[in-house]
C-alpha positions in Angstrom: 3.3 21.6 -9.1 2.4 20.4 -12.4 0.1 22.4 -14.7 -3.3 20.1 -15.5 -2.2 19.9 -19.3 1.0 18.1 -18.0 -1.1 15.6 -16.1 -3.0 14.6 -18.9 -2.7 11.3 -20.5 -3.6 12.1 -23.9 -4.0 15.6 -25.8 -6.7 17.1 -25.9 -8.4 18.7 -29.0 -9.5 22.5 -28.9 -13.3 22.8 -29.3 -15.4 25.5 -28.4 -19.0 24.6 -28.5 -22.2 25.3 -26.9 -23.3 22.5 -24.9 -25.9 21.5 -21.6 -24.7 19.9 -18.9 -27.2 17.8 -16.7 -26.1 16.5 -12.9 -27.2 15.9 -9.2 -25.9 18.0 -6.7 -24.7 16.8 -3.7 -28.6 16.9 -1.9 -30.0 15.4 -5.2 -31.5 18.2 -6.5 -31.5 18.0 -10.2 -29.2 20.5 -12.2 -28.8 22.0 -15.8 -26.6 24.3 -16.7 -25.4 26.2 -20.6 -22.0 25.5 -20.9 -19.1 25.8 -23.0 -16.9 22.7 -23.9 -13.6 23.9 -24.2 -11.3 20.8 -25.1 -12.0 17.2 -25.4 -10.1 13.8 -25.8 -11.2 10.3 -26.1 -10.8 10.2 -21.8 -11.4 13.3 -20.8 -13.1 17.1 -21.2 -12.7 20.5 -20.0 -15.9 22.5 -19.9 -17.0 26.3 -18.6 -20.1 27.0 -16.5 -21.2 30.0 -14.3 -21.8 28.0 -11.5 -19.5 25.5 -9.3 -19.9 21.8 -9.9 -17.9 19.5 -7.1 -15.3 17.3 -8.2 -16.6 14.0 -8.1 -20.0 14.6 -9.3 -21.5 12.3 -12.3 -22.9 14.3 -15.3 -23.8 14.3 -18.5 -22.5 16.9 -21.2 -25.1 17.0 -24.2 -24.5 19.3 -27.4 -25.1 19.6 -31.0 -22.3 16.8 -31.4 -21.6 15.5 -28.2 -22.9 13.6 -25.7 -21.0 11.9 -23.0 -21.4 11.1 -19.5 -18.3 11.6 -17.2 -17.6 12.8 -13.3 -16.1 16.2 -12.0 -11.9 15.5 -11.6 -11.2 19.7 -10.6 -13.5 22.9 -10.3 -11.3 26.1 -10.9 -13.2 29.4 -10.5 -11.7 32.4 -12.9 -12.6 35.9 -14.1 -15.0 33.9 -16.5 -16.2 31.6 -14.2 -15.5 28.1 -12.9 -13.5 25.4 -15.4 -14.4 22.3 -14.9 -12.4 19.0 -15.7 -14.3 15.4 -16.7 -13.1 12.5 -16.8 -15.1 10.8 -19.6 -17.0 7.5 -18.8 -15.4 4.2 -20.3 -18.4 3.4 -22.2 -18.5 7.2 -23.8 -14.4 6.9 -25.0 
C-alpha cells in the first residue's frame, strides 16, 4: 500500500500555521473548527483538527494567509488528533 505522500501529484510545501476551518456536516449543521495547516500545494492540503471531518465534505480553510475552499479526500485519527487531507478547489489553485 502506498504511503499518501507517494500518491500525491505534486509536493507539497511544509507550513505550520494557525488556521479555521468552516463546513457542513453531514445533517447540515454548520461547523468551525481551530486548525493547524500542516502542508499545502497548489492542489491539495493537509490540515489537523480535534474533531473528525468525513471525507468528502466541502470546506473552507481560512487563515492569516490562506483561504481556500477544497473537500475532505482521507480522515486519519492519531495521538494528536485526526489529519485531514483536501483536495483544493480548481478555482483556489
Amino acid at each position: 500500500m502506498l504511503a499518501v505522500s507517494d500518491q500525491r501529484a505534486e509536493p507539497r510545501g511544509s507550513i505550520v500555521s494557525r488556521v479555521e476551518v468552516r463546513w457542513q456536516d453531514p445533517i447540515g449543521t454548520n461547523r468551525v473548527s481551530a486548525a493547524l495547516l500542516e502542508d499545502k500545494s497548489s492542489h491539495g492540503a493537509c490540515i489537523r483538527v480535534r474533531q473528525p471531518i468525513a471525507t468528502g465534505i466541502k470546506l473552507q480553510v481560512v487563515g492569516p494567509r490562506q483561504d481556500f475552499t477544497g473537500t475532505t479526500r482521507y480522515c486519519h485519527r492519531n495521538e494528536l488528533g485526526y489529519v485531514i487531507g483536501i483536495q483544493r478547489d480548481p478555482q483556489d489553485s
